[in-house]
C-alpha positions as CSV (number, residue, x, y, z in Angstrom):
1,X,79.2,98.4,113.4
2,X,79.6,100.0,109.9
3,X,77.4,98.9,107.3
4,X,77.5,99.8,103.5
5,X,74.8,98.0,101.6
6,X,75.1,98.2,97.5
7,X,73.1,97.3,94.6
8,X,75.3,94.1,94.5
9,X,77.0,93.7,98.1
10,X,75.6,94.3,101.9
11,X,79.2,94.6,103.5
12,X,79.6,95.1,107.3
13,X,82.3,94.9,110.0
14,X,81.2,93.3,113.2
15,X,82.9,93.8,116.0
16,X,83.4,91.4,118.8
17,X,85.9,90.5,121.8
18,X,87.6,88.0,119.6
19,X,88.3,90.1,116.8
20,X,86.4,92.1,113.6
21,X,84.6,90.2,110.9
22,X,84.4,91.4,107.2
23,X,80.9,90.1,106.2
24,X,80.2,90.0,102.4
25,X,76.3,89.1,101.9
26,X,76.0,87.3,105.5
27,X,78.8,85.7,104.3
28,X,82.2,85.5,107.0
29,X,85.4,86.2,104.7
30,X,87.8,87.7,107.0
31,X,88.3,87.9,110.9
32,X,90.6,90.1,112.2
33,X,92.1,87.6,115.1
34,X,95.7,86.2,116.4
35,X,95.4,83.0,114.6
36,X,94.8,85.6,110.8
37,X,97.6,88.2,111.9
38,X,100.2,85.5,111.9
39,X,99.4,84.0,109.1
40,X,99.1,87.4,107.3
41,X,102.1,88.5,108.9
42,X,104.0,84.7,107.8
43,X,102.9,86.2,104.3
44,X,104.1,89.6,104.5
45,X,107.6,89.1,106.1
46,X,108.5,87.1,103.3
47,X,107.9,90.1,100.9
48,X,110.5,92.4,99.1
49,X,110.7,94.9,96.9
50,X,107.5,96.4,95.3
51,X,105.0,94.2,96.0
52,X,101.0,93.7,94.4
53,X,98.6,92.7,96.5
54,X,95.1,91.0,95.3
55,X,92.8,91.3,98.1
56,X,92.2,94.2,101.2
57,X,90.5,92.4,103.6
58,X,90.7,93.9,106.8
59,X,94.0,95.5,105.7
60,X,95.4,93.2,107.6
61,X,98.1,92.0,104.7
62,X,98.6,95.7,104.2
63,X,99.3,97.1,108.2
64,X,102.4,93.9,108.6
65,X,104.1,95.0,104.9
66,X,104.1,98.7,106.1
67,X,106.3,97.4,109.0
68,X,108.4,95.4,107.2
69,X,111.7,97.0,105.6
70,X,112.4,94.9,102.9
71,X,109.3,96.0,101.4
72,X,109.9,99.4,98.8
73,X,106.5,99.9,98.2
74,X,103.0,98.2,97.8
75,X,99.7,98.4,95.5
76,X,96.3,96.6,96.9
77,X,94.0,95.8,93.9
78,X,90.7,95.5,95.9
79,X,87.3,94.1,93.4
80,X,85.0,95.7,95.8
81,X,84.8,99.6,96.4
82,X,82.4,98.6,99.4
83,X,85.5,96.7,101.3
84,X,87.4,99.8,101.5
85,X,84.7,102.1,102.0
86,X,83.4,99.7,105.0
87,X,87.2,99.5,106.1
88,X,87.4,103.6,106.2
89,X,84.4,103.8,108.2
90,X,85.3,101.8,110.3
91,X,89.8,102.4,110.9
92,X,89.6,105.8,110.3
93,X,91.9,105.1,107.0
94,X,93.0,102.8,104.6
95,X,96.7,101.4,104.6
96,X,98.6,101.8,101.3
97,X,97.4,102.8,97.8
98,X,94.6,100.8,96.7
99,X,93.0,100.4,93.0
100,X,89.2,99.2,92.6
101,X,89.3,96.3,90.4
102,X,88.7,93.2,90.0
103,X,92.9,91.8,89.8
104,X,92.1,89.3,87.1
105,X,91.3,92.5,84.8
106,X,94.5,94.6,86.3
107,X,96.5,95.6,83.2
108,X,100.1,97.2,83.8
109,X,103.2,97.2,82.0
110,X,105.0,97.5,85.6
111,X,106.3,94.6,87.3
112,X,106.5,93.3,91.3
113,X,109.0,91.2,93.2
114,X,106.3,90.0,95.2
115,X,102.3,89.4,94.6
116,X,100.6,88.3,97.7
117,X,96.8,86.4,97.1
118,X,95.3,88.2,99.5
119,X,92.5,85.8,98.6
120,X,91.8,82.2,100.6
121,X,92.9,79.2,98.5
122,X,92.3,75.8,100.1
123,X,93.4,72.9,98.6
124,X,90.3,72.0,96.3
125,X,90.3,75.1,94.5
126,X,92.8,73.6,91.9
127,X,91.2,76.0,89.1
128,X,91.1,79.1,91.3
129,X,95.2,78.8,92.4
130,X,95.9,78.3,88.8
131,X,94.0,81.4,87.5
132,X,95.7,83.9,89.8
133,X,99.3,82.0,89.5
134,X,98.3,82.3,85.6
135,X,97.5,86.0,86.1
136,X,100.2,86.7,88.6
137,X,103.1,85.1,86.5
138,X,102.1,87.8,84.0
139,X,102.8,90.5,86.3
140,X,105.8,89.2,88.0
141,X,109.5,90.3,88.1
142,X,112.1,87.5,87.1
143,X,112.5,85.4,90.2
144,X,109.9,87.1,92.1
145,X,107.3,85.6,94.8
146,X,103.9,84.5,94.2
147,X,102.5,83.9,98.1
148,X,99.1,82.5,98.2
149,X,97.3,82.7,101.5
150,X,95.2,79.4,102.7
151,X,95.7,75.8,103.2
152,X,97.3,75.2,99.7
153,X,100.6,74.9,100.9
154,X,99.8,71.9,103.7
């Protein structure tokens, strides 16, 4: 197990036979299982283009859009230096390029086809969904794709 413990954030991978958990402050926010990898591999087949993604996880978001070839390129904003240090620790490397910030506070005069919430929305976080689709519309291409990961879409 891989530990990093911060000022702010005690972030640790546990590994077990059903898959890797990303703890945030004994807090579960990710498992790396079959049920996540579809549904982050749903998300990142239907990318194109240059794509922005707010959230790193596990990386899982990040390992199914190197594999798909619609995809031109990809930039993860991750809020939490911990995540990906935890993550290196613990893969060996992190997939894609990855900016530490929080993504409400990402400023760029570049634009994506795609912007993947890398985030979990479920349907009674109303507010939450319409900050990052208010954020994201900002940063999107003409016709592009905002793809929200969670229960929203149910």
């Amino acid at each position: 197990m891989t530990r990093v413990i911060s000022k702010s954030k005690n972030v640790e991978i546990k590994r077990q036979k059903s898959g890797d958990f990303l703890v945030i402050d004994n807090k579960v926010w990710m498992i790396d299982d079959k049920h996540n990898h579809a549904e982050m591999k749903a998300l990142s087949d239907q990318c194109y283009g240059r794509v922005l993604v707010a959230g790193y996880g596990l990386g899982m978001v990040q390992k199914h859009l190197t594999e798909n070839k619609s995809v031109d390129s990809f930039l993860t904003i991750e809020i939490s230096s911990d995540v990906i240090e935890v993550c290196k620790n613990t893969y060996g490397e992190i997939i894609g390029d990855v900016t530490i910030l929080d993504f409400y506070d990402f400023e760029t005069d570049e634009t994506w086809d795609c912007i993947v919430g890398d985030i979990w929305f479920s349907k009674q976080d109303v507010e939450l969904m319409k900050k990052f689709t208010e954020k994201a519309e900002g940063l999107i291409k003409t016709g592009g794709e905002i793809l929200l990961w969670g229960d929203n879409n149910g």
